[in-house]
C-alpha positions in Angstrom: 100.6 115.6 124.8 100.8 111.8 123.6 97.5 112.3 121.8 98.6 115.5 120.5 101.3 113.7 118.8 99.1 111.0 117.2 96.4 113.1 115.9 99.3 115.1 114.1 100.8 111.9 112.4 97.2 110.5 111.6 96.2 114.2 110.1 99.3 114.4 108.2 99.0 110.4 106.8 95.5 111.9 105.9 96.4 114.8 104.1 98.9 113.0 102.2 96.5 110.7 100.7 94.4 113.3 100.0 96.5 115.1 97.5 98.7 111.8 96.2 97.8 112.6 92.7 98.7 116.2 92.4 102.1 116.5 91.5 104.9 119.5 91.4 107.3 119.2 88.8 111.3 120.1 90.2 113.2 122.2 88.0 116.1 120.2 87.4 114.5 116.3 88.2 112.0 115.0 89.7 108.0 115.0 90.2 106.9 116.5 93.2 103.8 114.9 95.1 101.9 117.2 96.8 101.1 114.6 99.2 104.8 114.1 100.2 105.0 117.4 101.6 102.7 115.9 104.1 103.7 112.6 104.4 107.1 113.9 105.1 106.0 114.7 108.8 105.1 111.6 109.4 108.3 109.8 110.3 109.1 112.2 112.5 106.1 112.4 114.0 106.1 108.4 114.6 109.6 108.3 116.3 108.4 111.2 118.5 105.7 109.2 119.7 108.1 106.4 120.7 108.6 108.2 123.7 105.5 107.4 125.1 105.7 103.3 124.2 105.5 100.9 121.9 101.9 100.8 121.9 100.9 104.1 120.7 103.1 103.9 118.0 101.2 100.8 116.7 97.8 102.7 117.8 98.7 105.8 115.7 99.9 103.8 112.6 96.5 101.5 112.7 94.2 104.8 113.2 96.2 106.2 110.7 95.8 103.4 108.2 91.8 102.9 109.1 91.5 106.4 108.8 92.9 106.7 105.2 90.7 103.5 104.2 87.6 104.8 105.4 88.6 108.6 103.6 89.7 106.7 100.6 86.1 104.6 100.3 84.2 107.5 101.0 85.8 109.8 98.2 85.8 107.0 96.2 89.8 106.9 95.5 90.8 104.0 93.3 91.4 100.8 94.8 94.8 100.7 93.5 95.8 104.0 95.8 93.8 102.5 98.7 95.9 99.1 98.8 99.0 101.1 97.7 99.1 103.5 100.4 98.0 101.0 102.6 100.8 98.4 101.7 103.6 101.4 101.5 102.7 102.7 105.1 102.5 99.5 107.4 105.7 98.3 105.4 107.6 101.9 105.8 106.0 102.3 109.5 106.7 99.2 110.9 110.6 98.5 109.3 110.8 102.6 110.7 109.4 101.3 113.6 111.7 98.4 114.2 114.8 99.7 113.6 114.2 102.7 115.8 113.2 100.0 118.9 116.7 98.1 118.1 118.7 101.7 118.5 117.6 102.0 121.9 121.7 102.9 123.2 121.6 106.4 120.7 120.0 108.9 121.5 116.9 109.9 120.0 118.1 112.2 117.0 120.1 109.1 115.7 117.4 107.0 115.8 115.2 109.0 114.3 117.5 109.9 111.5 118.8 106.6 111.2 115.2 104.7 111.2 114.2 107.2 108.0 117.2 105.9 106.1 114.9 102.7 105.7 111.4 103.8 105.9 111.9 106.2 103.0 112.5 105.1 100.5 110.9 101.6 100.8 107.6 104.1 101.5 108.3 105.7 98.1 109.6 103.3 96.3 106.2 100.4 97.5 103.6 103.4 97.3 105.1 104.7 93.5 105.1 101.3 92.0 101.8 99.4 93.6 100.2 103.0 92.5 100.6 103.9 89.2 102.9 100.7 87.7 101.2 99.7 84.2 99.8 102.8 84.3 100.2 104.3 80.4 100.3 108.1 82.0 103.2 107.1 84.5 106.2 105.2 82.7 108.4 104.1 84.7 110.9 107.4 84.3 108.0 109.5 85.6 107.8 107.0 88.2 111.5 107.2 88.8 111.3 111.2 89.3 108.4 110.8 91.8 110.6 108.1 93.8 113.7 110.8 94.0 111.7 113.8 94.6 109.9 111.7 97.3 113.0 110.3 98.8 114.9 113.8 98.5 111.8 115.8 100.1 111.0 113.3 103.2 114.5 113.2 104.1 114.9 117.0 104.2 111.5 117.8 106.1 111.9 115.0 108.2 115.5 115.8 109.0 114.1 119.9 109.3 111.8 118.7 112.3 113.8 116.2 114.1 116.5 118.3 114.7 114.6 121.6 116.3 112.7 118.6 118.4 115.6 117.2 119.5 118.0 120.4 120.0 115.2 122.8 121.2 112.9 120.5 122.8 115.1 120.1 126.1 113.5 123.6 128.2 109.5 123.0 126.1 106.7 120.4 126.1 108.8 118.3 123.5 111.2 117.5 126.1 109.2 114.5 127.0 111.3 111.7 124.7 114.8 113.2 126.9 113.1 111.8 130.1 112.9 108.3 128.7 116.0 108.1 127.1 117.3 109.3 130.5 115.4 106.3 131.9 116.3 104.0 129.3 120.2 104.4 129.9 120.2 104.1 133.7 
């Protein structure tokens, strides 16, 4: 099930990049990357694999950011997207990663939760401005939209997955993360 789990998270970091560039604009604020829908998943996704270790968190996040170099230099994305997404997703992953290792006493839905309150919006906020700052078609309001809209949509997908996972998971093949925190607090 473990590699289940990273596949997903590596597909959906693919995806993401994929579609960075397409945007969806909100009808009151904000701009709308298509690619967030995707990326959304993605912390989710992570803390879910913390259940299996340490280490195949850090395995999924480095296949995950080999596999969007070697997409990105094979479609020939900019190298400013390349090193942006890149930069945003070891930064966002790893402080995600971090503070959901030093929460080890809750349980897993407040980690999870909790460990997104960081990764978002630094994710956003590093991937917006290394991407498109000093870029004349992306002021820095439009880039100020894309950042809320971001920040607005990850939280809300990531929040809609966590908590199915964590209150229908006990009786189904997600129930592996109860297990270890059952270990954990013995």
């Amino acid at each position: 099930m473990k590699y289940f789990w990273i596949s997903s998270y590596v597909l959906s970091v693919l995806f993401a990049n994929i579609t960075l560039n397409q945007f969806i604009p909100l009808p009151l604020y904000g701009q709308l990357s298509v690619g967030t829908l995707f990326f959304a998943f993605i912390f989710t996704l992570r803390d879910r694999i913390h259940g299996y270790g340490i280490r195949y968190v850090v395995l999924a996040i480095s296949l995950a950011l080999v596999v969007t170099v070697a997409y990105s230099i094979f479609d020939n994305i900019e190298p400013r997207f390349i090193i942006a997404s890149f930069l945003s997703i070891a930064a966002g992953e790893f402080a995600d990663t971090i503070v959901f290792q030093n929460l080890k006493r809750n349980n897993w839905l407040v980690r999870c939760l909790t460990s997104n309150v960081i990764s978002v919006p630094l994710d956003s906020f590093l991937f917006t401005m290394l991407a498109f700052w000093g870029n004349p078609e992306f002021p820095f309001s439009f880039m100020l939209q894309i950042i809320y809209a971001d920040v607005l949509t990850k939280y809300v997908i990531a929040a809609s997955i966590a908590f199915p996972i964590y209150f229908f998971g006990k009786n189904t093949l997600l129930a592996h993360h109860y297990r270890k925190e059952e270990h954990v607090q013995n």
